[in-house]
N, CA, C and O atoms as CSV, one atom per row, in Angstrom:
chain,resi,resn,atom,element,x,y,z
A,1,UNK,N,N,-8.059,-74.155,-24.250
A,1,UNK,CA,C,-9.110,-74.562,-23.337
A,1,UNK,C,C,-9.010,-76.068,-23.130
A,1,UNK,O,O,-9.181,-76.768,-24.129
A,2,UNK,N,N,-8.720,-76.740,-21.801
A,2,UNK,CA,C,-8.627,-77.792,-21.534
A,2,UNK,C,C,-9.749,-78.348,-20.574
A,2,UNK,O,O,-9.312,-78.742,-19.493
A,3,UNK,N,N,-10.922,-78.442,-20.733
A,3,UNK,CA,C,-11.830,-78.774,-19.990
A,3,UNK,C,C,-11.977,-80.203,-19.094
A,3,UNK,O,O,-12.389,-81.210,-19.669
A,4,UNK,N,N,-11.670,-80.237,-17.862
A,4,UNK,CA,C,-12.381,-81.524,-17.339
A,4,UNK,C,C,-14.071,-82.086,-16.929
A,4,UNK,O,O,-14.909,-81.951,-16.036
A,5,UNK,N,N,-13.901,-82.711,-18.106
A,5,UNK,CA,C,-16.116,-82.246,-18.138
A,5,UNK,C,C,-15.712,-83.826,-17.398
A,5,UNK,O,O,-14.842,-84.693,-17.487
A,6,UNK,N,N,-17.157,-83.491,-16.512
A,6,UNK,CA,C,-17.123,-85.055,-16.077
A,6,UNK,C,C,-18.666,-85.751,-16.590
A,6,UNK,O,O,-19.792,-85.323,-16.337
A,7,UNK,N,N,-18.347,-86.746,-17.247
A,7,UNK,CA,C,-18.818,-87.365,-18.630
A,7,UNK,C,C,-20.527,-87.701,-17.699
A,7,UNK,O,O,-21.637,-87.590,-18.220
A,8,UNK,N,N,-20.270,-88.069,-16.409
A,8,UNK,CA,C,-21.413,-88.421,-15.452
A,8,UNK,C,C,-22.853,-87.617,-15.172
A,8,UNK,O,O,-23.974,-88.101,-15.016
A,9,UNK,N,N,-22.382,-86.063,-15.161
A,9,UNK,CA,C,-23.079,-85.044,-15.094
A,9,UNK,C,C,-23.779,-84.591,-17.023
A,9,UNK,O,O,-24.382,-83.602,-17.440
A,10,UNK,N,N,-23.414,-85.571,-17.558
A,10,UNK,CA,C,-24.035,-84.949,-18.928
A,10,UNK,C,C,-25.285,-85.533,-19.166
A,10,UNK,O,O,-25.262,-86.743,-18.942
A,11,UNK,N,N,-26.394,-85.093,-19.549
A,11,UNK,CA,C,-27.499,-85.615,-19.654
A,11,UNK,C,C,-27.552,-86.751,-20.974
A,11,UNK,O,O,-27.580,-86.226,-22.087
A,12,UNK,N,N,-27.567,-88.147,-20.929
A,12,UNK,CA,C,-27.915,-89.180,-21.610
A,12,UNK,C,C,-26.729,-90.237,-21.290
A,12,UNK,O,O,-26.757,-91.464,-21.384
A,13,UNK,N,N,-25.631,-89.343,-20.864
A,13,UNK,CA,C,-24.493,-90.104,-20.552
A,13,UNK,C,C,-24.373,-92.003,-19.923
A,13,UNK,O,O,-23.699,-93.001,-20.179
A,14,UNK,N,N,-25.691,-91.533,-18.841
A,14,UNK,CA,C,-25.523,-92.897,-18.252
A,14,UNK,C,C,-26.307,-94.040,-19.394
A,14,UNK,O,O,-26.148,-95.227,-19.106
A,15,UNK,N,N,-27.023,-93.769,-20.491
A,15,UNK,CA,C,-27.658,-94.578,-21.055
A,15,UNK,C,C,-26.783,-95.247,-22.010
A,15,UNK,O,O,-26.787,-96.401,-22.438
A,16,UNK,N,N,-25.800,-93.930,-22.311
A,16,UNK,CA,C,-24.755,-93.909,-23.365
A,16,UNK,C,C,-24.187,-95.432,-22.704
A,16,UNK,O,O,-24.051,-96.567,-23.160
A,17,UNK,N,N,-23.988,-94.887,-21.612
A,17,UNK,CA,C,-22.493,-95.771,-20.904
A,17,UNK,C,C,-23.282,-97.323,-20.776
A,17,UNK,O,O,-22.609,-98.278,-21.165
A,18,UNK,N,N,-24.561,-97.586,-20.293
A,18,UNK,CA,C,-25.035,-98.761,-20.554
A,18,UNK,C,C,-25.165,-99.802,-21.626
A,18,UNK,O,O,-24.825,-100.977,-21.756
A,19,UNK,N,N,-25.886,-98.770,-22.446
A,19,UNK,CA,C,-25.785,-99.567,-24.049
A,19,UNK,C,C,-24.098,-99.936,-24.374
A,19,UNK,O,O,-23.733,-101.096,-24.563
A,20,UNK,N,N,-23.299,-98.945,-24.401
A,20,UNK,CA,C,-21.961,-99.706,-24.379
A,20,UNK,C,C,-21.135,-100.817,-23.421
A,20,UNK,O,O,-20.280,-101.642,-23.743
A,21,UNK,N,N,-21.704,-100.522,-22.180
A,21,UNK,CA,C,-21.428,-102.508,-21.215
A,21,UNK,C,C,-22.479,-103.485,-21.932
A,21,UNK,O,O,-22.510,-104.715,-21.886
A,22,UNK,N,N,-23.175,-102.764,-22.484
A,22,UNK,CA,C,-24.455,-103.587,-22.798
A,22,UNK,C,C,-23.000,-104.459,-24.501
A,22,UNK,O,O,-22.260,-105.442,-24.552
A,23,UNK,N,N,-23.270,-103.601,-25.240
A,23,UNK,CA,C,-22.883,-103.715,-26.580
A,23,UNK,C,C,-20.866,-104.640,-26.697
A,23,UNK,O,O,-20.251,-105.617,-27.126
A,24,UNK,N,N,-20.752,-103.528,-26.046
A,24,UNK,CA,C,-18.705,-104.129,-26.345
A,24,UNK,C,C,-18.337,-104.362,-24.746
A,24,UNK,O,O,-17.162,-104.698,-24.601
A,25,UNK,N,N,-19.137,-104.247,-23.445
A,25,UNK,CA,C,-18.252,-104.713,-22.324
A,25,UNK,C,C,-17.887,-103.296,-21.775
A,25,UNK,O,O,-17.762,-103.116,-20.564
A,26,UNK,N,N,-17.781,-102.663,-22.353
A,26,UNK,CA,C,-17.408,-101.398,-21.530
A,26,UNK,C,C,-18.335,-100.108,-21.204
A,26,UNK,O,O,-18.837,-99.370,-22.052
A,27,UNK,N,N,-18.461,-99.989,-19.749
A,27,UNK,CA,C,-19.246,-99.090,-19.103
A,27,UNK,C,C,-18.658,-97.580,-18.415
A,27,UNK,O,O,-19.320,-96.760,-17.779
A,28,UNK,N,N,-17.124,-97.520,-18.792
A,28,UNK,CA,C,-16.607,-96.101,-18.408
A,28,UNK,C,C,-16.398,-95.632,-19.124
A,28,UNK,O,O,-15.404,-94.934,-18.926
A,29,UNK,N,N,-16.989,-95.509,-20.506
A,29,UNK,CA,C,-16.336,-94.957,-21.563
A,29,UNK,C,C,-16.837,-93.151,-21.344
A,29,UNK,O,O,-18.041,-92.898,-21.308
A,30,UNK,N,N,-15.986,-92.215,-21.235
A,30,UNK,CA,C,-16.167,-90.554,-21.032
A,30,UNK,C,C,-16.870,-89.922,-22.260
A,30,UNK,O,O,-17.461,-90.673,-23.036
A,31,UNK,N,N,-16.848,-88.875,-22.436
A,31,UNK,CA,C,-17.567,-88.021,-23.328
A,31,UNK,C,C,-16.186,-87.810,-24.569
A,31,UNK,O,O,-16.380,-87.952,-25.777
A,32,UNK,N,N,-14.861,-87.463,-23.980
A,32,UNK,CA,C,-14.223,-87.525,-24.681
A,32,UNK,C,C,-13.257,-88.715,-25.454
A,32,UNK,O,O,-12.197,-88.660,-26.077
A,33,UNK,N,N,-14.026,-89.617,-25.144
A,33,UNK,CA,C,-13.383,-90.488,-25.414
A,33,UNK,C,C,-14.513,-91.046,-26.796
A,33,UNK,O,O,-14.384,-92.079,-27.453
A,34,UNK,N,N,-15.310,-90.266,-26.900
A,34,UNK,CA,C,-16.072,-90.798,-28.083
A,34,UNK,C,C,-16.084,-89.519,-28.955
A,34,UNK,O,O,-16.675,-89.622,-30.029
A,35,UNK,N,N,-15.495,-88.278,-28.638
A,35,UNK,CA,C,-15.848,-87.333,-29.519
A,35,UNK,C,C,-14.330,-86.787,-29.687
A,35,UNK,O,O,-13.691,-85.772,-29.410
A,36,UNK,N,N,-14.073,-88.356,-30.454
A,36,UNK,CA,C,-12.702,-88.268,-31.088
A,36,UNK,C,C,-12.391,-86.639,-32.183
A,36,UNK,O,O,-13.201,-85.819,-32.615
A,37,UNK,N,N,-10.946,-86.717,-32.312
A,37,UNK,CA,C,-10.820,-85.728,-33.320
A,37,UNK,C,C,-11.198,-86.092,-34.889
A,37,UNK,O,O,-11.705,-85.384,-35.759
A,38,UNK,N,N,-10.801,-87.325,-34.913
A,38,UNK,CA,C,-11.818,-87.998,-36.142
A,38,UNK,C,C,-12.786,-87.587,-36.509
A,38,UNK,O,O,-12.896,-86.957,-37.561
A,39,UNK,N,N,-14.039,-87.940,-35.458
A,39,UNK,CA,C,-15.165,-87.908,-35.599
A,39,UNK,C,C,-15.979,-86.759,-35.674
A,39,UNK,O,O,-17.143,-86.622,-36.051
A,40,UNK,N,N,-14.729,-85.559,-35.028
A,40,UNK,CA,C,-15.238,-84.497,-34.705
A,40,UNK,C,C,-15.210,-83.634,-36.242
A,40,UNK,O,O,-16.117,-83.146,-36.915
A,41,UNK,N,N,-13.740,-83.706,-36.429
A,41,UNK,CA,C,-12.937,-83.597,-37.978
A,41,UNK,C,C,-14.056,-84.316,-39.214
A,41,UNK,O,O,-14.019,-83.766,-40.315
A,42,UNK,N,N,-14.764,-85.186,-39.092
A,42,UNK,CA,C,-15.828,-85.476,-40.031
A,42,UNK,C,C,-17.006,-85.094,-39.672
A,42,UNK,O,O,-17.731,-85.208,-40.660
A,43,UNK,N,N,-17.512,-84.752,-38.903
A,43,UNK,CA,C,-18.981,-84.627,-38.774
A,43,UNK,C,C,-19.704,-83.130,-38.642
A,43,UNK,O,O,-20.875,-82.890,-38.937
A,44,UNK,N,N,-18.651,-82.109,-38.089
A,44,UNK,CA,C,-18.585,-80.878,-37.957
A,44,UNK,C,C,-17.365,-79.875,-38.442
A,44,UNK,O,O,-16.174,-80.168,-38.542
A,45,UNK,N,N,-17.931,-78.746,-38.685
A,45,UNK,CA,C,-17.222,-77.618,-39.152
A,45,UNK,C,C,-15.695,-77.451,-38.071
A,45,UNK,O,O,-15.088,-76.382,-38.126
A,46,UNK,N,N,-15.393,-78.112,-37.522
A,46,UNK,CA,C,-13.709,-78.312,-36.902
A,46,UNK,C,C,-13.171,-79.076,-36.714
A,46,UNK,O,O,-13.917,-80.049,-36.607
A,47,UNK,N,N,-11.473,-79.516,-36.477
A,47,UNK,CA,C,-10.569,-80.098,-36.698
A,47,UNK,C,C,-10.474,-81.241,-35.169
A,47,UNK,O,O,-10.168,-82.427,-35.042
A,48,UNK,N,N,-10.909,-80.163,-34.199
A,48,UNK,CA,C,-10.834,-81.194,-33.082
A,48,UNK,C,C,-12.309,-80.722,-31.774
A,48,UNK,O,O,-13.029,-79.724,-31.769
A,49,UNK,N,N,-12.279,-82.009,-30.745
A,49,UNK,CA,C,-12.998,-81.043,-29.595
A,49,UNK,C,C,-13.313,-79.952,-29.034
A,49,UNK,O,O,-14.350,-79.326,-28.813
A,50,UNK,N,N,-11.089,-79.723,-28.643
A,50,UNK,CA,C,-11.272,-78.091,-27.890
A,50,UNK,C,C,-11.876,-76.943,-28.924
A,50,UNK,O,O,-12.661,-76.039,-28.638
A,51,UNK,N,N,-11.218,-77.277,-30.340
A,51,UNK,CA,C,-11.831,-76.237,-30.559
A,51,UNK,C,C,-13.194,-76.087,-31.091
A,51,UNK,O,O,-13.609,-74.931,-31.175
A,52,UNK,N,N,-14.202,-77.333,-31.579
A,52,UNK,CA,C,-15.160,-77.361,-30.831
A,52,UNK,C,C,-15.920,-77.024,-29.614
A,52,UNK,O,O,-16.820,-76.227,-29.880
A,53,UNK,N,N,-15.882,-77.262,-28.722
A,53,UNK,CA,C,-15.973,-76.622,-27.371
A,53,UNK,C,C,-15.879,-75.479,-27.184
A,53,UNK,O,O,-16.718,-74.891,-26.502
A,54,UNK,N,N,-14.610,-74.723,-27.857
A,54,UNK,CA,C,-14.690,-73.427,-27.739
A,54,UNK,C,C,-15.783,-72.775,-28.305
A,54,UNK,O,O,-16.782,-72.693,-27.589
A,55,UNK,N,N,-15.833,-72.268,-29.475
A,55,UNK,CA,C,-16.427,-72.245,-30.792
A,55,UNK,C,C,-18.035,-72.249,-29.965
A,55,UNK,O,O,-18.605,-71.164,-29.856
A,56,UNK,N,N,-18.694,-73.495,-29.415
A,56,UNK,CA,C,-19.671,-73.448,-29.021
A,56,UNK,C,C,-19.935,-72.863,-27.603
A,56,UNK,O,O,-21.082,-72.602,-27.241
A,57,UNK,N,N,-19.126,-72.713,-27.010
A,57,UNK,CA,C,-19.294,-71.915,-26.123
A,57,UNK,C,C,-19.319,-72.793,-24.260
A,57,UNK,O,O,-19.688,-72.279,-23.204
A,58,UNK,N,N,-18.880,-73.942,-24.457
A,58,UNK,CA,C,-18.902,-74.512,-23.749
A,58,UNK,C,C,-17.998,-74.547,-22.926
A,58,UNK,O,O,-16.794,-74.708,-23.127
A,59,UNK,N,N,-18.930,-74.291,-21.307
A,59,UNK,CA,C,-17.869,-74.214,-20.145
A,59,UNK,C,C,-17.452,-75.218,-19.018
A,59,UNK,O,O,-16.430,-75.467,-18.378
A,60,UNK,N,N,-19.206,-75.839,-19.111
A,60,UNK,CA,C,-19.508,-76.717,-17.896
A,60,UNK,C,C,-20.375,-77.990,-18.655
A,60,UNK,O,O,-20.907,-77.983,-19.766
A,61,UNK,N,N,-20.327,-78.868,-17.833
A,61,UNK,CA,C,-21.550,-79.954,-18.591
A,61,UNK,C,C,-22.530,-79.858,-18.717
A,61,UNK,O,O,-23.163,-80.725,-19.320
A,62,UNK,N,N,-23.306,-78.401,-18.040
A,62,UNK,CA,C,-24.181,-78.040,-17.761
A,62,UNK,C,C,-24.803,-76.981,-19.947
A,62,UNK,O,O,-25.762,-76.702,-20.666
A,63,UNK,N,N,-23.997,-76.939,-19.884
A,63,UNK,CA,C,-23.980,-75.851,-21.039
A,63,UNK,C,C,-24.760,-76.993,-22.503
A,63,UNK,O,O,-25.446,-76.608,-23.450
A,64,UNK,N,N,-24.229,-78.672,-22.108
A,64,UNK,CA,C,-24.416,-79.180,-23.322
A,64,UNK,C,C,-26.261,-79.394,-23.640
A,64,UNK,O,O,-26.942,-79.575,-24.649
A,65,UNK,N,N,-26.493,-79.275,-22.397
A,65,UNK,CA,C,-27.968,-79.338,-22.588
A,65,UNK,C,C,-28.818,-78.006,-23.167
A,65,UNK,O,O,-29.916,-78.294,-23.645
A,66,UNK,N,N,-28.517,-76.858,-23.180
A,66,UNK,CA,C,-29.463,-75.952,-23.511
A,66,UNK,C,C,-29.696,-75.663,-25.214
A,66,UNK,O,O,-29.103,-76.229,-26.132
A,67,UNK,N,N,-30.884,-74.468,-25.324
A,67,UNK,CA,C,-31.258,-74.825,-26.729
A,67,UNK,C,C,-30.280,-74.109,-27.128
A,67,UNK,O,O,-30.157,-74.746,-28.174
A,68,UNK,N,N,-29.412,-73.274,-27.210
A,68,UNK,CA,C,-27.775,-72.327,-27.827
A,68,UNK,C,C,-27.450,-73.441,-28.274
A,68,UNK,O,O,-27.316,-73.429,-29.498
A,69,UNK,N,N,-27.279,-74.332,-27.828
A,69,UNK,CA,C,-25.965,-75.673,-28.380
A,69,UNK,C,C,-26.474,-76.219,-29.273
A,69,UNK,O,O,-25.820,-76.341,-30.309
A,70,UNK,N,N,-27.902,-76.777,-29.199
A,70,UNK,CA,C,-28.625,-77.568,-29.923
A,70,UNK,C,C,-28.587,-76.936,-31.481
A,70,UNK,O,O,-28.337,-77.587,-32.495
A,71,UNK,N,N,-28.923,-75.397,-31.408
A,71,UNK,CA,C,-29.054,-74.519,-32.674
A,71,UNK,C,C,-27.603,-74.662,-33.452
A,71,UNK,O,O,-27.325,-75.054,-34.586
A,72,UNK,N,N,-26.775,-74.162,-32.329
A,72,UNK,CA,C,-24.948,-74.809,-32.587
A,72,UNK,C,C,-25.278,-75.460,-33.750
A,72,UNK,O,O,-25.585,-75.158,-34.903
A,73,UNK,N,N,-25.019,-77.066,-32.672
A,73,UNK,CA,C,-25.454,-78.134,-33.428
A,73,UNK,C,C,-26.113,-78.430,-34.550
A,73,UNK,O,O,-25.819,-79.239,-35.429
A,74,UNK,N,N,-26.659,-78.001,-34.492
A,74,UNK,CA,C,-27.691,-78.291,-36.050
A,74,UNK,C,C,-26.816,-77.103,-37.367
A,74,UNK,O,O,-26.998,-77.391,-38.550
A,75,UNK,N,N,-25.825,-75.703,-36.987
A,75,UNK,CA,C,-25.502,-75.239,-37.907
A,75,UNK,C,C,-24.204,-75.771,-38.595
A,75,UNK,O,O,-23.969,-75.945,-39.791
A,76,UNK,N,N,-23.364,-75.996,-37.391
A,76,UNK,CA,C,-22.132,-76.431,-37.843
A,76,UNK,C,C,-21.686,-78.180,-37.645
A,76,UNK,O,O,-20.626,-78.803,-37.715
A,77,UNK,N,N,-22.466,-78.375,-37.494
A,77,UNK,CA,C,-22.519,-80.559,-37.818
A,77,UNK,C,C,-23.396,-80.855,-38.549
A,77,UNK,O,O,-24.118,-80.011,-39.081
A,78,UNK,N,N,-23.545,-82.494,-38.777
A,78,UNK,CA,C,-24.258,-83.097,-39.470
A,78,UNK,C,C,-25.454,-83.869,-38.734
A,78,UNK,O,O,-26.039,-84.875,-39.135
A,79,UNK,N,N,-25.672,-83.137,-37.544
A,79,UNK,CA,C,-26.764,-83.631,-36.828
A,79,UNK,C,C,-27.746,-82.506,-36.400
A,79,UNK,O,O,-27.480,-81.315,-36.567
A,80,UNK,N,N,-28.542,-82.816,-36.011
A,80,UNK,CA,C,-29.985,-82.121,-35.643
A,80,UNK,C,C,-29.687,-81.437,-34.498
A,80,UNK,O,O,-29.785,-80.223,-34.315
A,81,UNK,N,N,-29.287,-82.354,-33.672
A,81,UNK,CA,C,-29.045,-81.808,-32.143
A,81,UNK,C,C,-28.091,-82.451,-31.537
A,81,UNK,O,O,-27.459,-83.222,-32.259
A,82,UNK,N,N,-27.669,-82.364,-30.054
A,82,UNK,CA,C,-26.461,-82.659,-29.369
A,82,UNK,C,C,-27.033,-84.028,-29.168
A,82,UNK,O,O,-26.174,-84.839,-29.513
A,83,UNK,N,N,-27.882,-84.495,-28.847
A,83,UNK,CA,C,-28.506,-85.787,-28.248
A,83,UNK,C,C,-28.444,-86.987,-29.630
A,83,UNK,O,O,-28.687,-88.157,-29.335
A,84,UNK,N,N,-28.160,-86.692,-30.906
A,84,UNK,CA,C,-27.645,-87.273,-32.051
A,84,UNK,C,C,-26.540,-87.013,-32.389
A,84,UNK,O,O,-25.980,-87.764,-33.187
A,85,UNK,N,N,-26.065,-86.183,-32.025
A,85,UNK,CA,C,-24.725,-86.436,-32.078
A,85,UNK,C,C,-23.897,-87.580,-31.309
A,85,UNK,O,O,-23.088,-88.452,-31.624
A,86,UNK,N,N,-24.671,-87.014,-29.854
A,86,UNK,CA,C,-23.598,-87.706,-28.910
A,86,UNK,C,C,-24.107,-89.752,-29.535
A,86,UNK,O,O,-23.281,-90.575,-29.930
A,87,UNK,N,N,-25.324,-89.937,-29.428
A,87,UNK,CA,C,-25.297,-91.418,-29.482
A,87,UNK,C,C,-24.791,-91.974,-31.091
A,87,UNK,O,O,-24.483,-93.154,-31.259
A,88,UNK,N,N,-24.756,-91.074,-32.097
A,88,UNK,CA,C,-23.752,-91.492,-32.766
A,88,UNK,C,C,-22.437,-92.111,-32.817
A,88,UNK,O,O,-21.995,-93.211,-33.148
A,89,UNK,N,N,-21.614,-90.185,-32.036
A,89,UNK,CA,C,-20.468,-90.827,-31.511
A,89,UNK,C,C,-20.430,-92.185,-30.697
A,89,UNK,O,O,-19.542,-92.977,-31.013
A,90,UNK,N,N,-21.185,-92.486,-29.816
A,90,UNK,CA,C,-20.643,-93.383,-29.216
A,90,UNK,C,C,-21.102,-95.306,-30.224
A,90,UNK,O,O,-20.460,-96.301,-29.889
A,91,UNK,N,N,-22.107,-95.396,-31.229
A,91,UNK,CA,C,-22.322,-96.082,-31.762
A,91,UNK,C,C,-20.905,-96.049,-32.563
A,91,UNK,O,O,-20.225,-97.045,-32.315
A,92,UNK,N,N,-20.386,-95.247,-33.349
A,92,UNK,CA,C,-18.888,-95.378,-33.814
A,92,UNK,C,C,-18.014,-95.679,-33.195
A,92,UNK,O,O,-17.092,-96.234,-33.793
A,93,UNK,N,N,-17.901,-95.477,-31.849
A,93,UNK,CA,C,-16.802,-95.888,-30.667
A,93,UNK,C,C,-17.277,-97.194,-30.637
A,93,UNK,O,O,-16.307,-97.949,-30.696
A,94,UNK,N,N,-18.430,-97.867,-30.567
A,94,UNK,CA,C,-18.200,-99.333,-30.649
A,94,UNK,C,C,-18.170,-100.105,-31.367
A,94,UNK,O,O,-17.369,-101.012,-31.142
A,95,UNK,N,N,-18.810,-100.161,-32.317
A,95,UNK,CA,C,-17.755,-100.081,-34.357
A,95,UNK,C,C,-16.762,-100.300,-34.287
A,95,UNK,O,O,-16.393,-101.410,-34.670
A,96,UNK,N,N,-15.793,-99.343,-33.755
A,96,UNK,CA,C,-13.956,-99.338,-33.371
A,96,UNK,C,C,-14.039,-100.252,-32.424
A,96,UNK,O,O,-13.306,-101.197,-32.717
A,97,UNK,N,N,-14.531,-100.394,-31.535
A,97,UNK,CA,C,-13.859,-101.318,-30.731
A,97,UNK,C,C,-14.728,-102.771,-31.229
A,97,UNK,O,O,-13.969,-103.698,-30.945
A,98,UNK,N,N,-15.554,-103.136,-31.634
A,98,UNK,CA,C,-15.799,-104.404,-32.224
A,98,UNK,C,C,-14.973,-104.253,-33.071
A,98,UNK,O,O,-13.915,-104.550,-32.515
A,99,UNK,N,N,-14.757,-103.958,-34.144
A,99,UNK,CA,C,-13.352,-104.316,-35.011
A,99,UNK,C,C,-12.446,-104.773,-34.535
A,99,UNK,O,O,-12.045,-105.837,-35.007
A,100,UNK,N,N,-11.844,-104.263,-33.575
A,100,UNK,CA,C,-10.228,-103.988,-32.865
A,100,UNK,C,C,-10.205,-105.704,-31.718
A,100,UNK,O,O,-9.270,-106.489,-31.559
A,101,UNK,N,N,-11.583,-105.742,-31.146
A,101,UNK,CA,C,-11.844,-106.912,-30.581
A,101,UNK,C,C,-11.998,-108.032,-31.671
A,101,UNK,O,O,-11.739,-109.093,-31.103
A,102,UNK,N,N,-12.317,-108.266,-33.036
A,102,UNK,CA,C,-12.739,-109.186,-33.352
A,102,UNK,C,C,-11.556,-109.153,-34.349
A,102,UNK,O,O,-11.815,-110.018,-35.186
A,103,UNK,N,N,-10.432,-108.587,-34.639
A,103,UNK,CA,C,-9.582,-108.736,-35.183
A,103,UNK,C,C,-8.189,-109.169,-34.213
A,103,UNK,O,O,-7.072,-109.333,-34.703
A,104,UNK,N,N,-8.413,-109.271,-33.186
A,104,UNK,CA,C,-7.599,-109.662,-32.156
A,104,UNK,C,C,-7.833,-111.312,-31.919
A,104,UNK,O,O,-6.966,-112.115,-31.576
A,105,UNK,N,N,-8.903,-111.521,-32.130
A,105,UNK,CA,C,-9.658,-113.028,-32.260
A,105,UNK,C,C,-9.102,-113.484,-33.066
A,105,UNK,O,O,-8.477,-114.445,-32.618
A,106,UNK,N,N,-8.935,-113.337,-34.174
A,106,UNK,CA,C,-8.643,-114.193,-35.431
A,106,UNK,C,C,-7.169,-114.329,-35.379
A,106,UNK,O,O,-6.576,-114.967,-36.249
């Protein structure tokens, strides 16, 4: 399953994407680009996204909002719901990139 979710249509996305121009400069950051296999591989019961995604049942961007996912969520991660998950992930995506920026400085 290779999904092209478009990161725009996800509900919190645009706040996501602010606080990060806000935080490290960058305002296009996607959905998958924060729900690394890393992050995914530590925080929940699988190794990567797709099969995440699968697993939960996800088809459309439309899917990440309902309460199925949320329950998901709360069985097989370390978060409550999708809406803590996601601003996690992206608080760790800028973690990584303040590091990566401030070690480029020195």
């Amino acid at each position: 399953m290779n999904l092209h979710l478009q990161s725009d249509e996800i509900e919190m996305m645009d706040e996501i994407q602010d606080g990060l121009a806000y935080t490290i400069g960058e305002s296009n950051v996607s959905v998958t680009q924060l729900m690394t296999d890393g992050f995914i591989a530590e925080h929940t019961d699988f190794l990567n996204w797709n099969d995440f995604l699968k697993a939960a049942g996800i088809r459309s961007e439309k899917d990440f909002g309902n309460a199925e996912f949320d329950k998901f969520i709360k069985r097989h991660t370390d978060f409550e719901e999708w809406k803590e998950m996601l601003v996690q992930s992206a608080n760790k995506f800028a973690r990584r990139r303040e590091e990566t920026q401030s070690g480029s400085v020195l």
